[in-house]
C-alpha positions in Angstrom: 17.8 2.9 -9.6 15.1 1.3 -12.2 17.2 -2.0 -13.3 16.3 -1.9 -17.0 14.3 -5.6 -16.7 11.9 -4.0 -14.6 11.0 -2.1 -17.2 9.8 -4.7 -19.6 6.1 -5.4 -20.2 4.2 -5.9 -17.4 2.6 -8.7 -16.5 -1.1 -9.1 -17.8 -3.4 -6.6 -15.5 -6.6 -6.8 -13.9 -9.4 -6.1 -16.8 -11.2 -3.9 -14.4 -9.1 -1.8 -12.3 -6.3 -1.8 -14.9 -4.0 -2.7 -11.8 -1.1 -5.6 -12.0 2.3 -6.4 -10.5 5.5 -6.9 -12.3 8.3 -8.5 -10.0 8.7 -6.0 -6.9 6.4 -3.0 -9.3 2.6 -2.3 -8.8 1.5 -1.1 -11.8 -1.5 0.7 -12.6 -2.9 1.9 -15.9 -5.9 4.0 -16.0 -7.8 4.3 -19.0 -6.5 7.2 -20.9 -3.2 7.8 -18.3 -0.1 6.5 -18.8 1.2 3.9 -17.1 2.2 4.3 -13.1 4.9 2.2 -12.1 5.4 2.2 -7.9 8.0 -0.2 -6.2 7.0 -1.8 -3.0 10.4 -2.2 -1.6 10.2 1.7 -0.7 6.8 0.6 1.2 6.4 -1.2 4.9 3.6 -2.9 4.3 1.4 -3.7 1.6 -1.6 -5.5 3.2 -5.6 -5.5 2.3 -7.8 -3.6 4.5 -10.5 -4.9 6.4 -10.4 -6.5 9.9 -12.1 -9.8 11.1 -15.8 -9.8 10.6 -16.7 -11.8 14.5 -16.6 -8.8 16.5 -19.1 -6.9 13.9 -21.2 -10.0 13.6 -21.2 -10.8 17.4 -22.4 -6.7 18.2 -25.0 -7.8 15.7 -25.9 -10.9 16.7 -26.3 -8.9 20.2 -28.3 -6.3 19.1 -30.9 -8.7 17.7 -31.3 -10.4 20.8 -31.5 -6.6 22.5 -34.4 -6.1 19.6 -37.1 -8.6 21.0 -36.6 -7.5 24.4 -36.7 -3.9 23.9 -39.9 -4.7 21.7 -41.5 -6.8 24.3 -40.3 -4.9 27.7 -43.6 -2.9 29.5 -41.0 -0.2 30.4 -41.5 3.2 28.6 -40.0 3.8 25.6 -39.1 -0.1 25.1 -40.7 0.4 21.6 -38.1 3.1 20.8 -34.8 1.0 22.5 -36.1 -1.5 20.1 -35.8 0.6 17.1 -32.4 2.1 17.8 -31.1 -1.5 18.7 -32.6 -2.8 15.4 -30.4 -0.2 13.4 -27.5 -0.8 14.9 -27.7 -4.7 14.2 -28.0 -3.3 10.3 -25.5 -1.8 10.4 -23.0 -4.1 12.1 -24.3 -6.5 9.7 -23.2 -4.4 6.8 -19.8 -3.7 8.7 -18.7 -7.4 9.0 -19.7 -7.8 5.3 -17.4 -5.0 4.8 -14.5 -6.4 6.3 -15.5 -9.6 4.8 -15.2 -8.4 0.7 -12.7 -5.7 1.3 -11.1 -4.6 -1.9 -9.1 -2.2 -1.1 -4.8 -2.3 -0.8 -3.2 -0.1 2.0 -0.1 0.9 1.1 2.1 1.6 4.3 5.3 3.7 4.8 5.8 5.0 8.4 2.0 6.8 9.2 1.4 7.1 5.7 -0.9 4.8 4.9 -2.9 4.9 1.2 -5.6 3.3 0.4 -5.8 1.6 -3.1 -9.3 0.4 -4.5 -9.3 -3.1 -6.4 -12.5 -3.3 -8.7 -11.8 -7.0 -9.7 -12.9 -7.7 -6.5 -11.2 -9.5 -3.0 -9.9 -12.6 -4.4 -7.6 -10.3 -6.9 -6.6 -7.9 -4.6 -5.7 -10.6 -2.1 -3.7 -12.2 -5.5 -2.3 -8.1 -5.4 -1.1 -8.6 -1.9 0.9 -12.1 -2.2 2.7 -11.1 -4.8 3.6 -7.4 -3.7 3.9 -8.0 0.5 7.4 -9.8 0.4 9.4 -7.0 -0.9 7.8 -4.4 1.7 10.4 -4.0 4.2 8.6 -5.4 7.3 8.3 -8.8 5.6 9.9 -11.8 6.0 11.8 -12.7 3.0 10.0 -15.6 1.2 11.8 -16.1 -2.0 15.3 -16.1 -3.8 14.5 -13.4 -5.5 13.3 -11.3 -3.0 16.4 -12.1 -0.9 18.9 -11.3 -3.8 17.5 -7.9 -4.3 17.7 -7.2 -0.5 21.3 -8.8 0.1 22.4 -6.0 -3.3 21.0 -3.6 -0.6 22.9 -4.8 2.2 26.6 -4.6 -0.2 25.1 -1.0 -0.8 25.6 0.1 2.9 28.5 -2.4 3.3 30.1 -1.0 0.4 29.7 3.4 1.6 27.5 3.7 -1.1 24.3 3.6 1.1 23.7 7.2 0.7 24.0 6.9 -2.7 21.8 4.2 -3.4 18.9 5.1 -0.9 17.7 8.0 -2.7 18.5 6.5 -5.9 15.8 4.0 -5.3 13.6 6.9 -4.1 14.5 8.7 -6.8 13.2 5.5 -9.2 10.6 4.2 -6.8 7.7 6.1 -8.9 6.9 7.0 -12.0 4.5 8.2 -14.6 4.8 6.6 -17.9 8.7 7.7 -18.9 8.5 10.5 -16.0 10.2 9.8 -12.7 8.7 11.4 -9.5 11.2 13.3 -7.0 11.6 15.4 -4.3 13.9 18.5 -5.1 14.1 21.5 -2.9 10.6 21.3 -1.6 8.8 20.6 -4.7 7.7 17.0 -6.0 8.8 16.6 -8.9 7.2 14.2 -11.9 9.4 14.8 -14.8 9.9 18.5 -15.0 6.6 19.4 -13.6 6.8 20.5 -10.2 4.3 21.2 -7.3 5.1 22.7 -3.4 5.0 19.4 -1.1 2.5 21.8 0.8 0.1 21.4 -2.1 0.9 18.0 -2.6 -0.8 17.4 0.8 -3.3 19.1 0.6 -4.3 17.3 -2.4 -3.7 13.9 -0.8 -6.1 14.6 2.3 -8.4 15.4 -0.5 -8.2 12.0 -2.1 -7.3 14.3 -5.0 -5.0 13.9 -8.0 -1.8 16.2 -9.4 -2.7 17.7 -12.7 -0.2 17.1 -15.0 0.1 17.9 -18.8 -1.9 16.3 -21.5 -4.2 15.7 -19.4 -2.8 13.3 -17.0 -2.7 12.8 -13.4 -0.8 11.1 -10.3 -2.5 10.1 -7.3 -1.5 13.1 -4.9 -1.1 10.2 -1.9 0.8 8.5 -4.0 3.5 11.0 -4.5 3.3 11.7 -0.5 5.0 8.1 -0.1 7.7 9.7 -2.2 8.0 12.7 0.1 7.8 10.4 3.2 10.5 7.9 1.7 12.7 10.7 0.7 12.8 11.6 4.2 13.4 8.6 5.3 16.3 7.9 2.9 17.9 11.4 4.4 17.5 9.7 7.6 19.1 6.9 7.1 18.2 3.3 6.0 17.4 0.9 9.3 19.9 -1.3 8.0 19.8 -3.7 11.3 16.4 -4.2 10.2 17.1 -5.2 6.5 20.6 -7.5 7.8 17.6 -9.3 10.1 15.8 -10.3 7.0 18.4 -11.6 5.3 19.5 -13.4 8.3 16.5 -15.1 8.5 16.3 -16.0 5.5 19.6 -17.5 5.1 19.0 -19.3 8.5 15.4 -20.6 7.2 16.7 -21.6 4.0 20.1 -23.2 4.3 21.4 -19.9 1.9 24.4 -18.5 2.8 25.6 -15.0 0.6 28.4 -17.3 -0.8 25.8 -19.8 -2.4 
């Protein structure tokens, strides 16, 4: 369930992408869309993408060296091994470069992963990541409030109502302006607009967005990490996994759940 201070004004956004975080909430606001509100804690992992840049450069680096002998070799077709080698130092080059400015989020939950393009550049989505990463629940717990909202989880399941409160936070994990996204009977849900999850999918492996009235739209991959948490939630929460993080936690900090 949406606690009603997380859903006071976010904090200031990026001028760019219109992207910000408000405590466990990424929050984006397109120009001209309402206001889309997504809670990491349903997430994995929230991490930037882009790999290490010393492979890519290394190949490169390589396929210099492969240029001047490939140009200066008397062997047939030397002249053309140099060419071909001379493109793919290029374009290594412009892979590690790549990796290097990435600006883009990936949003993990399970195999669903969704990529999230930062315009403000790599230093703010890295800013993106800090902030959001610690509630995702393959992180280790870095803060007090991070671990009070997971240790309410943990009375949740201690407490029966684990059921319950699983696919309430689904249920409250995204939404669209005042609208919240659900899965009901095979349909996703965003307010009382409804579309098949088929569709929804389809959409998604598009990079497409869901139409909605007034001319606004979701994010069709977006709304899959509903779907897939909603699954999940019917599955059952990995609660061993969450009662680890507290754990730690509590051993790294000196905490206990009576202080």
């Amino acid at each position: 369930m949406v606690a009603t201070d997380d859903l006071a004004p976010a904090a200031p956004r990026l001028p760019r992408s219109g992207i910000g975080v408000d405590g466990p909430y990424l929050v984006i606001a397109p120009t001209g869309n309402p206001t889309i509100r997504l809670d990491a804690r349903l997430l994995d992992r929230v991490e930037l993408i882009g790999r290490s840049p010393v492979s890519a450069l290394a190949m490169a680096t390589a396929s210099v060296g492969g240029v001047a002998i490939g140009l200066l070799t008397t062997l047939p077709g030397g002249i053309f091994t140099g060419v071909g080698l001379g493109y793919l130092a290029i374009d290594r080059a412009r892979e590690a470069r790549r990796r290097v400015i990435s600006r883009d989020l990936l949003l993990v939950l399970g195999e669903l992963e969704v990529a999230l393009h930062v315009a403000d550049g790599p230093t703010a989505a890295k800013q993106l990541v800090d902030r959001l990463a610690p509630y995702a629940r393959d992180a280790p717990i870095d803060g007090a409030r991070v671990y009070e909202d997971a240790r309410r989880r943990l009375y949740a399941h201690a407490e029966g109502r684990a059921d319950a409160a699983l696919l309430a936070e689904v249920d409250g994990a995204l939404r669209v302006g005042e609208d919240l996204v659900h899965v009901r009977d095979g349909h996703l849900l965003v307010g009382q607009i409804g579309f098949r999850i088929e569709d929804v999918r389809e959409h998604a492996l598009r990079g497409a967005n869901l139409p909605l009235p007034g001319g606004r739209l979701l994010q069709a991959a977006l709304g899959l990490l509903v779907v897939a948490a909603d699954a999940r939630a019917r599955a059952g929460e990995d609660v061993a996994r969450l009662a680890k993080r507290v754990a730690d936690y509590e051993a790294w900090s000196g905490r206990s759940a009576g202080r």
